[in-house]
Every structure is written in C-alpha cells, then in structure tokens.
C-alpha positions, 0 to 999 in steps of 0.5 A, spaced: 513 456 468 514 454 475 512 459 480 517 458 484 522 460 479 519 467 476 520 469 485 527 467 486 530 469 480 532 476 479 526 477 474 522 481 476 516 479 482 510 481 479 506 477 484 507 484 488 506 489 483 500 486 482 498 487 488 500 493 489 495 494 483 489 491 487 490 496 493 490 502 488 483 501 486 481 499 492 484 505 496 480 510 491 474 506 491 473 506 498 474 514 497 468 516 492 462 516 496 460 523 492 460 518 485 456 514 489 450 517 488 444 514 493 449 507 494 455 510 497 456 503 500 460 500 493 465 506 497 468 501 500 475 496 501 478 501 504 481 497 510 484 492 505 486 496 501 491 500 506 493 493 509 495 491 501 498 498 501 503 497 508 503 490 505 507 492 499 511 497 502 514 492 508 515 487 502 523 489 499 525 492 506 528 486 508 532 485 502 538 487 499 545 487 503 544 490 510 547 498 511 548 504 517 541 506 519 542 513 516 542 511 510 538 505 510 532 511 512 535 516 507 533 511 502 526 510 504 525 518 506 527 519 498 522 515 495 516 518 499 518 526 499 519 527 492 511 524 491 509 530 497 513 535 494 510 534 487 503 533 490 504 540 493 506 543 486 501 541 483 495 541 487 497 549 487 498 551 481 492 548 479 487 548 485 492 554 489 492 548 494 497 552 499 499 548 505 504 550 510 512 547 509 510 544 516 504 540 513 508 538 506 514 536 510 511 532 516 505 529 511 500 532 516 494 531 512 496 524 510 496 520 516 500 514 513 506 518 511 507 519 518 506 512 519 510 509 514 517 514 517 515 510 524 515 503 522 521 504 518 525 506 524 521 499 528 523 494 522 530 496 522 533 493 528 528 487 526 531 486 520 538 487 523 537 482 529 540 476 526 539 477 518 530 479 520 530 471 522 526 473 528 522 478 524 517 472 525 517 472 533 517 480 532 510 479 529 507 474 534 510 480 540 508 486 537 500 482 536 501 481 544 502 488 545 497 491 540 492 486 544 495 489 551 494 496 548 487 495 546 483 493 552 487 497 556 486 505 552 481 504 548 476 497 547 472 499 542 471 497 535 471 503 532 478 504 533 480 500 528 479 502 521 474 509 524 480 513 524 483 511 530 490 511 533 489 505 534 490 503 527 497 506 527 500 500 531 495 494 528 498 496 521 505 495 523 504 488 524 500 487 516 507 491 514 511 487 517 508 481 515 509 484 508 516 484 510 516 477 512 514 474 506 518 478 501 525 475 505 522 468 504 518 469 497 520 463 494 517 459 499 510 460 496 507 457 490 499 458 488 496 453 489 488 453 486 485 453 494 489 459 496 484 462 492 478 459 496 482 461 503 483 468 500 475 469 498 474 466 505 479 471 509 475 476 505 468 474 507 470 472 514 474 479 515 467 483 513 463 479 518 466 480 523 467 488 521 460 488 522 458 484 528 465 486 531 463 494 531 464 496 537 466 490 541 472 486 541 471 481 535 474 487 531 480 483 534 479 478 530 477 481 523 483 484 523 486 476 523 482 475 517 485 481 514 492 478 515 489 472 511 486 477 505 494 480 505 497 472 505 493 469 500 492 476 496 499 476 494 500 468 493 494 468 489 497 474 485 503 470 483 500 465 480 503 463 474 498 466 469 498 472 471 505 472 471 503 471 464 499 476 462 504 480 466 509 479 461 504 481 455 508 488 452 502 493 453 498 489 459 505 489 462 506 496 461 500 498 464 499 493 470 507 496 472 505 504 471 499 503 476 503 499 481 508 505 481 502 510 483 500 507 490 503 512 494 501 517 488 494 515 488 492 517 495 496 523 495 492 526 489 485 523 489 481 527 493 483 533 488 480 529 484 474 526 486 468 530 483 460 530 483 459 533 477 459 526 473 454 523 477 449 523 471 453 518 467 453 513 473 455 508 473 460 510 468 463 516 472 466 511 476 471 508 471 472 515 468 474 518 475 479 512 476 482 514 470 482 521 471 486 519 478 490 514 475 492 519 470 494 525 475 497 520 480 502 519 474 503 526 472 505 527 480 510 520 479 514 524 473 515 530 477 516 527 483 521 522 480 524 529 476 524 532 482 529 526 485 533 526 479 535 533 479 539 533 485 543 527 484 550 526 480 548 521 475 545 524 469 537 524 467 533 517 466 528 518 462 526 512 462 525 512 469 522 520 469 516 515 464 516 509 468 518 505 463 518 498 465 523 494 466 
C-alpha cells in the first residue's frame, strides 16, 4: 500500500501511534535507574523520549476545523486532567499517596503538564494565523530566540536535559514542530535511507550530549534531536509497520500503549521497585509491564472520570480502549 495514502485518508495514522509507543518505553527506561543494578547507564533515552512525547502531543493540534480559543483549550485541558485526577485517586488508595488540590490541579510534581498548558496557549494564534501556514517561520523565530535566551541566562550545557528551565522553551520548538508535520503529513513517504538519517540523528545527538555537556555544543545535540523526532516518525510510517499495525492483537496492543503516554509518566514512579533486582535482567520487562498495566488502570478511570460529567451516554468501548 502506498504509504501515502494510509497518511491522507481518514484511516487511522499509525505512524504516530507507533511513535507514541517508542517514546513509552523510552520514557520509563530512562527512569529505572533502581532496576538497573550496577549498570544504571542502560537508564537512559530520557531526552528522546520526552521529544517524542511533545512530538506526538503537537501532531493533531493543527488539525481539524479552526474554533474560539476558550474551547479550543477546554478541549486540551479535558484530555490531560482527568489522567491526573485518576492518578491522585489511585496512588491514595493504594499507596495513601496524599497531595494538596493546588498540586494535582497545577500538576506541580510533574513539570511537562505545566509545559504542555503553556504551549497550548502559544501554538494557538500560530495555528489561527493564515490557517498554522507560517507555523514554519514560527519554528525558525522561536529557534533564534531560544539561542538568544541561552547565552544570555544561562550558557551552560546542563541546562538542556538536567532539569533546567531552559528545556521548557527548547521543547516548545520539538512540539511545534510535531504540529508542523502532523498538517502536512501526507507529504512524507518512508524511504529505506530515512532509517540511516535516523540512526545517524541518533548517534549524532549522543555525541554532542557528551562533548557538549557544559558548552554550547549542547546547542547543536538538540539539532540532532530534531532529526530523531523527523525521521522517527516517518520511519514509524512505513508500510510494514502499517502492517503489522493492522494484525487484530498486535494492533490492539501496539493502540493501548500508545494511549498510555501521559499515563505512564504519571504512575511510573510508583512503580518502579527494587525488589526485583535478583531476577535482573528479567525485572526490567516485568516492571515495563507492571507500569503498562497501572498506566492502563489509571486511563479506564480517567476516561470514566471524562464520561461521567457529559450528556452523552457511557462508551465502554472507550472506557476499555478499544481500537478503532
């Protein structure tokens, strides 16, 4: 099948929720250090992950018919609060996990939910502006601005992916361009040497991590992490994949997981143990799972959560992520 056409038609993208698969694992493999015993360096990814991650949540923004930004962002704040209600739920009654309102509502032990609420508010007027169009100049402008504000506040490599605030407007850029491409998606068509620019994307972003620590090389890893989110994404859409995708359990599978991005990062670190240490390296797939499967218990009850307080009636089919 042509590539082309699984993008443009009303079938479902798999492309991205292959993707969004990749920046799971990545994301809870980057956290494990305690499964890790003695060679805690395997817990890494961490940055590729959370650019596939902003990646995938910029994709559909600059799609569908345009609307007044009230509910434009009351549509966004729907999808991500119900997960954090659900969270709280959960980790207090098993855990007695107790966080103020102020800490659930403003998702203050996460740092990526108060990203994602400002990004929103910044992608809106350049998706508005002449139908997103000039979302590209935007890219370019915020990547001039973000090089501006590093030399001038902080010049230190350790500010990209330490923590710092600095990643906060970097990550903006890899969100928008998500949105960018998820416009124009049936543009790309996976040829066999977008895979060699994604493994040389990927070696390239590591190097400079490395020798870019605490200079501004750094600037240029993040480059690289741009071509890790490009061609990660048009390697996911090529068409065997596609097919596989469209394997009835396979499909059902690889559709749950990619639902469970924001869920993930929400309960892994409950989770995460070292009480399996002794079966390494088998505990480390058993934790993916045990996380897999709390993220999954968290997106039921989120989604009963969202359900509960509309008109319509009960999905269930929703409520058990069903696939499409």
């Amino acid at each position: 099948m042509d590539n082309s056409q699984v993008i443009t038609s009303k079938v479902r993208n798999t492309g991205i929720d292959w993707l969004k698969v990749l920046a799971v694992f990545l994301v809870m493999n980057s956290h494990m250090q305690i499964c890790y015993p003695k060679c805690g360096f395997f817990a890494s990814g961490g940055a590729m992950g959370d650019a596939l991650f902003f990646f995938a949540s910029g994709f559909t923004l600059f799609l569908g018919k345009s609307m007044r930004f009230d509910n434009w962002y009351k549509r966004r704040i729907i999808r991500i609060y119900p997960s954090i209600i659900a969270t709280a739920i959960i980790t207090w009654a098993i855990w007695k996990n107790v966080d103020s309102i102020g800490d659930i509502l403003l998702g203050k032990r996460y740092w990526f939910i108060g990203c994602i609420l400002i990004y929103y508010i910044l992608l809106y007027p350049i998706k508005v502006i002449k139908d997103g169009r000039l979302a590209p100049y935007f890219l370019g402008l915020g990547g001039g601005i973000c090089v501006l504000i590093y030399f001038a506040f902080f010049n230190n490599g350790v500010a990209f992916y330490s923590g710092g605030l600095f990643r906060c407007f970097a990550y903006f850029l890899i969100m928008l361009q998500g949105a960018i491409m998820g416009k124009y998606a049936g543009n790309y068509r996976f040829r066999w040497w977008h895979f060699v620019l994604l493994l040389a994307s990927i070696i390239a972003f590591y190097l400079l991590f490395y020798v870019g620590q605490h200079n501004a090389l750094i600037l240029l890893s993040f480059i690289a992490l741009f071509g890790v989110t490009r061609y990660c994404y048009i390697c996911c859409c090529a068409p065997m994949l596609h097919k596989l995708y469209n394997n009835k359990w396979l499909g059902q599978i690889v559709y749950i997981v990619s639902q469970l991005c924001l869920d993930v990062y929400l309960i892994q670190k409950y989770i995460f143990t070292d009480s399996l240490n002794w079966l390494f390296p088998l505990n480390v797939p058993i934790i993916m799972l045990m996380v897999i499967f709390a993220a999954y218990l968290v997106k039921m009850l989120a989604e009963l959560i969202s359900q509960t307080f509309k008109t319509e009636p009960y999905e269930w089919g929703k409520l058990l992520l069903r696939k499409e």
